[in-house]
Steps between C-alpha positions, in 0.01 A plus 500: 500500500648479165598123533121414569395610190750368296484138663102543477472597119769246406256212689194683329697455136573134592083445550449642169684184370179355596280640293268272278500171711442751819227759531687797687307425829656172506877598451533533909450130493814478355683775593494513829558151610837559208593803724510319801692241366708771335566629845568188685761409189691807584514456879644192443739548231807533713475217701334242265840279432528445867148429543557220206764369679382463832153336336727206394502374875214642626133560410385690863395850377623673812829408438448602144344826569850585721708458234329715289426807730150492468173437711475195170686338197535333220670168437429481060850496291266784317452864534375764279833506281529110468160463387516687189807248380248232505179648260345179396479391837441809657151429656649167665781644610314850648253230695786358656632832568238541665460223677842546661400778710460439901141433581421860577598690153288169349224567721461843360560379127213237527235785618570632164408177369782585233536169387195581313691817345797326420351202252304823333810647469698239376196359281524872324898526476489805718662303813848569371472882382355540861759366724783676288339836519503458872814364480631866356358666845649566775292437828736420727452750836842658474322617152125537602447536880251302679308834517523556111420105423176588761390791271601334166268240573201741604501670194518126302193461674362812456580530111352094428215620721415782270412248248319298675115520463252474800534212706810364278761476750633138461887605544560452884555833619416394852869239466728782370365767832625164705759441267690825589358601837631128611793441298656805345441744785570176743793553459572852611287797581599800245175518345305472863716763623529722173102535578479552838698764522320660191204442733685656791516815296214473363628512144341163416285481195155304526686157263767530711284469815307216349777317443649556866195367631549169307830450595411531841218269468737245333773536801251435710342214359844354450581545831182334606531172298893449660364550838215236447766252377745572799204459737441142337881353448464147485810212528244309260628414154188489273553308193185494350360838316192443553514459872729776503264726295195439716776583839609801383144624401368455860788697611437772247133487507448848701745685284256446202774472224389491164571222296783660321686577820426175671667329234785694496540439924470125412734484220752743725471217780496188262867328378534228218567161740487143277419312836147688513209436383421525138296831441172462352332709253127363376516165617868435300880586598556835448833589278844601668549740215853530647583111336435605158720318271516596083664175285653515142387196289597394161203512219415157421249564173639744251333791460259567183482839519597853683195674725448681731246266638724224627223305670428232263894401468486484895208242487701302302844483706283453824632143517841590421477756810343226766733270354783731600389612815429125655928419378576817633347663721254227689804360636636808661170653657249383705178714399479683192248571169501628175360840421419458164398865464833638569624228185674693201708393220872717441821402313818599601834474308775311736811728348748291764389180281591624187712763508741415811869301438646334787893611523734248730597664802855593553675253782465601870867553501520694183240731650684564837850575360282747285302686824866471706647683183223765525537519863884621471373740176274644796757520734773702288250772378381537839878550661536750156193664645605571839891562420 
């Protein structure tokens, strides 16, 4: 399986980018929550313009998740490619990547708790080199097969294990078996069927018979958790997540989920609605991440020298920004705050402003005699052309 190995030594090169602000049994946390985004980017490549367009009248996922072919979808202007025009916002714009994902793929990316990942990433300049390396693979199935992408990932897991001391297993190996027994074999059977007939003929290996077993265990589970919810259909609109939350666990309570997959059932059956209630996270409104706004603002105090720290320059243009915001931005939205950690100073050079030179248009009549003229140009080379 030559294209295994490739796929799975150019991911392995990718960790090694890590090296220094990673030990090597921590590079899984990061690479294989970037795979699976990797993967998802490329199954959704050749549909994402229609997606975009249909998201600017509607926000239901299912509708969403039709246009683009897919069990899930993603709404973001960004993908892998767009990203990297972007590198000093990069980590902004890969959270709201992210965030435009249907509620399943973002229920898988939150048991990674990558968000943690990402601001180490970005905080060490490696978030860039990292999507663009991934960026350069190909993981699209009609490349890597859902039985390749199965294997790639069990030797990922196998190699980051390796490093790994005793009891130092904090990279979620338990969410990438559900990851692809649930979504990449979801959505056909090669790799299921590739093994039991290797079984059949008793050619099977004693890996390869593990990792039958788990895929059957994760059909069946999957199978068990839709039949629970069919058996409790409800015409009951809940609006509230916490009521919600403590509904759905009573329904799920025999399963025995763990926490990881629980959450990613509740954010598969959850939607963004304004007329709910607000969700609440310690006692406070928790953050639709999906409203995140960035604003340019003019420098108000000069600037007495260049560093790197910018900190101290912020503290001093933090009336300048509240200023700004209550003219400009107060008026337009109801709820909003400052994140003063995501502040930073940058200077850019407005070439339009100073380099541009308005010419007069030509008259509107001046213009059509000109594109009739061209019109009968067209016309006689085209009669030359066919005799």
């Amino acid at each position: 399986m030559p294209n295994f190995n490739e796929k799975t030594n150019f991911i392995w090169k990718i960790a090694e980018l890590l090296r220094g602000p990673y030990k090597p049994e921590k590079y899984g946390d990061v690479i294989l929550p970037m795979a699976v985004l990797r993967r998802f980017d490329c199954l959704l490549a050749s549909t994402k313009e229609a997606v975009l367009e249909k998201a600017k009248t509607t926000d239901i996922e299912k509708l969403l998740n039709k246009v683009a072919g897919q069990g899930f979808s993603n709404k973001s202007e960004y993908d892998f490619k767009k990203l990297l025009d972007d590198p000093d916002n990069i980590r902004t714009n890969f959270e709201s990547y992210i965030q435009g994902f249907s509620a399943n793929i973002r229920g898988i990316v939150e048991n990674f708790e990558f968000d943690k990942e990402i601001k180490k990433l970005a905080e060490n300049n490696l978030l860039f080199l990292v999507i663009k390396e991934f960026n350069n693979t190909n993981l699209h199935p009609e490349v890597v097969s859902n039985a390749e992408m199965g294997y790639i990932f069990e030797e990922l897991i196998r190699r980051f294990s390796e490093n790994a001391e005793a009891g130092d297993h904090y990279t979620p190996r338990e969410v990438i078996k559900l990851m692809v027994n649930l979504i990449f074999t979801g959505e056909d059977e090669d790799r299921v069927e590739e093994l039991a007939l290797k079984q059949k003929r008793q050619l099977i290996t004693k890996k390869e018979l593990a990792a039958l077993e788990k895929l059957h265990t994760g059909k069946t589970l999957q199978e068990k958790i839709i039949n629970v919810l069919k058996a409790n259909i409800s015409d009951q609109l809940v609006k509230n997540r916490e009521v919600f939350d403590k509904k759905l666990k009573n329904i799920l309570k025999d399963l025995k989920l763990n926490n990881g997959l629980y959450k990613a059932v509740l954010m598969g059956l959850s939607e963004r609605d304004e007329t709910a209630d607000y969700c609440m996270k310690g006692g406070k409104k928790e953050a639709d991440t999906t409203l995140r706004d960035t604003e340019s603002i003019p420098l108000s105090v000069p600037v007495d020298e260049f560093t790197v720290d910018t900190g101290q320059h912020i503290e001093k243009e933090k009336q300048n920004i509240l200023d700004y915001v209550d003219k400009e931005v107060k008026p337009h939205v109801k709820e909003f705050w400052i994140d003063w950690s995501k502040a930073k100073i940058g200077y850019e050079i407005p070439l339009t402003r100073y380099f541009y030179k308005y010419e007069e248009l030509k008259p509107f009549k001046e213009i059509m005699l000109e594109i009739g003229e061209l019109e009968q140009e067209i016309q006689a080379e085209m009669k030359e052309l066919v005799g």
